[in-house]
N, CA and C of each residue as an Amber inpcrd file, in Angstrom:
protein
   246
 -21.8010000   8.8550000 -11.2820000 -22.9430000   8.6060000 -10.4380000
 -23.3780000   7.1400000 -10.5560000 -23.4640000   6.3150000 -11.7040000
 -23.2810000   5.4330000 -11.7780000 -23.0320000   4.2250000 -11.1630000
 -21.3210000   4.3340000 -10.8950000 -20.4010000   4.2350000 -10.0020000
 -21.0280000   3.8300000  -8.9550000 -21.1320000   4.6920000  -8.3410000
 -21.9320000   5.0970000  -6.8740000 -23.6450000   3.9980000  -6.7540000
 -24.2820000   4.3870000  -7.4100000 -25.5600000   3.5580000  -7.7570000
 -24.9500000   2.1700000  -7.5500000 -23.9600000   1.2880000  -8.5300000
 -24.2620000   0.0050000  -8.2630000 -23.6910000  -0.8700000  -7.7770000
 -22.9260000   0.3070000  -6.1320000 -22.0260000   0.0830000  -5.1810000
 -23.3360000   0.0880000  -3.8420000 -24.3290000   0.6960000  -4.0540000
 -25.0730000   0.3710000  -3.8640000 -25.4220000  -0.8630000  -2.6070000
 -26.0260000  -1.6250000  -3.2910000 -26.2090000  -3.4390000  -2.7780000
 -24.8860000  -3.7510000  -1.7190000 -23.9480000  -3.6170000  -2.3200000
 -22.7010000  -3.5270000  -1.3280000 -22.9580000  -3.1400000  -0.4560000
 -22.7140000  -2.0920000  -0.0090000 -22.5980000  -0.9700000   0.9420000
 -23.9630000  -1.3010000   1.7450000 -25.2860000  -1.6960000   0.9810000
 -26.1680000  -1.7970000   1.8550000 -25.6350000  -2.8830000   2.5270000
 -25.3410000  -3.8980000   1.8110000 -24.8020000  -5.3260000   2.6680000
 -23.7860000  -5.3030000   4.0900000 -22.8160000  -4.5480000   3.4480000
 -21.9450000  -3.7260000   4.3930000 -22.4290000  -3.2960000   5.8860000
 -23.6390000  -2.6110000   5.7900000 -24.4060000  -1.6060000   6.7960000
 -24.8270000  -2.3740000   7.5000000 -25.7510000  -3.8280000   6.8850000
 -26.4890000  -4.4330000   7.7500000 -25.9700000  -5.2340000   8.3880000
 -24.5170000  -5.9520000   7.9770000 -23.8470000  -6.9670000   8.6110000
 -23.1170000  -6.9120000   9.6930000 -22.7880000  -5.2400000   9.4610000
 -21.9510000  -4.6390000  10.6190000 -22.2670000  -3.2650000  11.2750000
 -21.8260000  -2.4640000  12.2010000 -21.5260000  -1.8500000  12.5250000
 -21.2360000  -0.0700000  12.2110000 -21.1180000  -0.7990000  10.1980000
 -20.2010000  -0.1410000   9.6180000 -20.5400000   1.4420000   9.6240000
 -19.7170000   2.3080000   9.7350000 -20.1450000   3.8880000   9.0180000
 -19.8530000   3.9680000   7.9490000 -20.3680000   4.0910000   6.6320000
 -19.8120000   4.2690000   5.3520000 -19.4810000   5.6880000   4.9800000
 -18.4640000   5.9580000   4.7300000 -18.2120000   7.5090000   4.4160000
 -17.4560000   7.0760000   2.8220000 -18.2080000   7.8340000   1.7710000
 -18.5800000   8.1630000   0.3020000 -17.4540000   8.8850000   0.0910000
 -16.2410000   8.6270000  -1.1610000 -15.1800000   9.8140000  -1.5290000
 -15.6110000   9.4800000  -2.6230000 -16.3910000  10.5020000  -3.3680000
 -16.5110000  10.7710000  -4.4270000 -16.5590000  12.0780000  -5.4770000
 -16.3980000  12.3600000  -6.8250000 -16.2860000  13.4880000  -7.2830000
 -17.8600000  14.3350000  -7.1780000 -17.7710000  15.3490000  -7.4370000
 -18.7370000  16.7070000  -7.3200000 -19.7010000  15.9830000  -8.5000000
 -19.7590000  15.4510000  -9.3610000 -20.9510000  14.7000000 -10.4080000
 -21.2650000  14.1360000  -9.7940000 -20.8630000  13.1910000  -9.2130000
 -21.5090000  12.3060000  -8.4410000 -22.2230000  12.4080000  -7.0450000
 -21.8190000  13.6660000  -6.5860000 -21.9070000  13.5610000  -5.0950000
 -23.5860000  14.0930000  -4.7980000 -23.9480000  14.1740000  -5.8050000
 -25.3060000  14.3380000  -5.8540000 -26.0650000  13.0060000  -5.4960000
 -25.4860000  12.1940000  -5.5530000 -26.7050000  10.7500000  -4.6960000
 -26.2070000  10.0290000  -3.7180000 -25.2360000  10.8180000  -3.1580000
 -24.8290000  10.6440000  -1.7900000 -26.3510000  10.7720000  -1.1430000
 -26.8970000  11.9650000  -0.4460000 -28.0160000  11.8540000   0.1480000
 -29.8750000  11.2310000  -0.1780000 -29.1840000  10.4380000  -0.7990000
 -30.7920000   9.5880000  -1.1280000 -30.1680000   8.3580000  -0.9340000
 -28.8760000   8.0450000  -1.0480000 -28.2880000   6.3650000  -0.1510000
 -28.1600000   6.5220000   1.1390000 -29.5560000   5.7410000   1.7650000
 -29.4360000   5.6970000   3.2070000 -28.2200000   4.7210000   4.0420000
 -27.5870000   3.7560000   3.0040000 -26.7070000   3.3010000   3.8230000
 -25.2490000   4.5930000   3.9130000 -25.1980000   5.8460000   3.5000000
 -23.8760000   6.3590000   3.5440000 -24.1750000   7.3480000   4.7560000
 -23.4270000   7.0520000   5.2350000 -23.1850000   8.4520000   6.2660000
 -22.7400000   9.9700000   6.3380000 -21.8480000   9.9500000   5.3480000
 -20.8210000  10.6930000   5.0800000 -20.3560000  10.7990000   3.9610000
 -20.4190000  12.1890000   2.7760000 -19.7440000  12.4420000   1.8400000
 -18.9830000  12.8630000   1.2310000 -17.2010000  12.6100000   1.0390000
 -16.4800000  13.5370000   1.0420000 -16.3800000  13.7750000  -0.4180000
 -16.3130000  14.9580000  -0.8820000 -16.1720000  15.5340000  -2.0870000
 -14.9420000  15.8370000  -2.7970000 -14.1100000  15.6370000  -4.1470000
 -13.1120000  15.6820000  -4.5390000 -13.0540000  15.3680000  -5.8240000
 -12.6660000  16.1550000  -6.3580000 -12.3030000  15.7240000  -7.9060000
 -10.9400000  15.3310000  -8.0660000 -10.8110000  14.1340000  -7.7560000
  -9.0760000  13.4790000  -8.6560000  -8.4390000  13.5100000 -10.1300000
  -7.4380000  13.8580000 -10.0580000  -6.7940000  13.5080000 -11.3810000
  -7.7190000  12.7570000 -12.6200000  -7.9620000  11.6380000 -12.3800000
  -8.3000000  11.2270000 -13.2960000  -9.8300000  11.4880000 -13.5460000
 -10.6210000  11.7460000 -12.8190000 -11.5820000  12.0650000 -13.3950000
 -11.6260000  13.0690000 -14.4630000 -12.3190000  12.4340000 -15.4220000
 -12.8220000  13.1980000 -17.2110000 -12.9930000  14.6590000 -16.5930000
 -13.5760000  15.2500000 -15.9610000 -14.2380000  16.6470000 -15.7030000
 -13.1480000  17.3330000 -14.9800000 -12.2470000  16.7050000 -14.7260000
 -11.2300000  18.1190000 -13.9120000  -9.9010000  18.3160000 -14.8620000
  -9.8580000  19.3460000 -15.0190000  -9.1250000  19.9840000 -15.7680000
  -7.7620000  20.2280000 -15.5920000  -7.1760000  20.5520000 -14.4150000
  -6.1790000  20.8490000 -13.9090000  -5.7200000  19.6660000 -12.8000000
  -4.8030000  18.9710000 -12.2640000  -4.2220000  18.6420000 -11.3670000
  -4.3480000  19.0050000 -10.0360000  -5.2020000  18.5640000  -8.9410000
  -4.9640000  20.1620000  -7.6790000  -3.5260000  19.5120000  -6.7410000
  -2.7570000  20.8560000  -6.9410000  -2.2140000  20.7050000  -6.2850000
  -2.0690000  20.4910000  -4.5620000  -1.9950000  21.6570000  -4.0170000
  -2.0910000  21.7130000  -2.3740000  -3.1050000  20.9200000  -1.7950000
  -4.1860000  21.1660000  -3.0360000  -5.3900000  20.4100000  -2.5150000
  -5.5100000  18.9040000  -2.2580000  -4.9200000  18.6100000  -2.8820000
  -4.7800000  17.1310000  -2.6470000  -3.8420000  15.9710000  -1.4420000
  -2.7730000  16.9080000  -1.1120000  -2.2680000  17.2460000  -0.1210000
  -3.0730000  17.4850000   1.1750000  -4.1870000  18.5970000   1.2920000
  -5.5160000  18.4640000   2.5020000  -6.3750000  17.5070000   2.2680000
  -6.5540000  16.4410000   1.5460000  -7.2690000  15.7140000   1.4290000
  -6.9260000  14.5860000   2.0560000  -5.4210000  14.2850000   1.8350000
  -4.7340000  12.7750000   2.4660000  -4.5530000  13.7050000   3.9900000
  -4.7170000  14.7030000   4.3860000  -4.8520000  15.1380000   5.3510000
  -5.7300000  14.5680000   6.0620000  -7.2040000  14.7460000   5.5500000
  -8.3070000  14.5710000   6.3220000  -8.3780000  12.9800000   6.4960000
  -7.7590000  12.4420000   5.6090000  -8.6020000  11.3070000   5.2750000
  -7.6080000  10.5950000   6.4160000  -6.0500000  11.0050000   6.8580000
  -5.1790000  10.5110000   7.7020000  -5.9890000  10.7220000   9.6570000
  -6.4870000  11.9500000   9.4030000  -7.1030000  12.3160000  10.6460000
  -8.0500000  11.8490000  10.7930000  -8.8300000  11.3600000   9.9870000
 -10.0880000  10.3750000  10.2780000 -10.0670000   8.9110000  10.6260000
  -8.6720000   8.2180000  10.1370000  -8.0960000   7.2340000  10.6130000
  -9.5270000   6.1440000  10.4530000  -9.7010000   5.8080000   8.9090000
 -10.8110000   4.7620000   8.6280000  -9.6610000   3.3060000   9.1420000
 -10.7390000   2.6950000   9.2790000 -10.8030000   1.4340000   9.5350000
 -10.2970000   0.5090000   8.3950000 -11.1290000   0.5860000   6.6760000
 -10.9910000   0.1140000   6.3690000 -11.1560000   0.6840000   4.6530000
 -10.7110000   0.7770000   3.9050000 -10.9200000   1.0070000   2.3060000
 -11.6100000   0.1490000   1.2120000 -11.8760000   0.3540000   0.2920000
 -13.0070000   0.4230000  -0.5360000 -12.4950000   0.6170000  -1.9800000
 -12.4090000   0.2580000  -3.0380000 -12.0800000   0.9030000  -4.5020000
 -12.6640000   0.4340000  -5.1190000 -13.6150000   1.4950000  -6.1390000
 -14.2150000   0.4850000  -7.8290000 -13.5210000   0.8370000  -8.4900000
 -12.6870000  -0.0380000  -9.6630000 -12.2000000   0.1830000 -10.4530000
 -12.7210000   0.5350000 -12.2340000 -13.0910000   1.1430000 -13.0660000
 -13.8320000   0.3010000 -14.1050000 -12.9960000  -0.6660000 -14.7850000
């Protein structure tokens, strides 16, 4: 959640300069302050591999995910790294 918080300033910067729709891929801990950041539009939910809290690998699932994310055909990408 963190993460998310001090991406923040960005994303607001992002919003005001452009056009932009920001759509949020973040894990289920976090996806709780998706709706109190007025610059995001959109939150997609997912727990990846590496996140500490998921336990298992998803398989198929991850597979519908590069699904959606192919059919939504963004514009442009985004990564924080720590």
């Amino acid at each position: 959640m963190g993460d998310v918080i001090m991406s923040g300033p960005a994303m607001r910067a992002l919003k005001q300069s452009s056009s932009a729709t920001i759509t949020l891929l973040t894990s289920k801990a976090a996806s709780g302050i998706g709706p109190f950041m007025k610059e995001i539009d959109e939150v997609l939910v997912f727990d990846l591999p590496w996140v500490k809290a998921n336990d298992a690998l998803p398989g198929e699932e991850i597979f519908a995910l590069v699904d959606l994310l192919k059919r939504k055909r963004f514009d442009a990408a985004c990564r924080h790294w720590r």
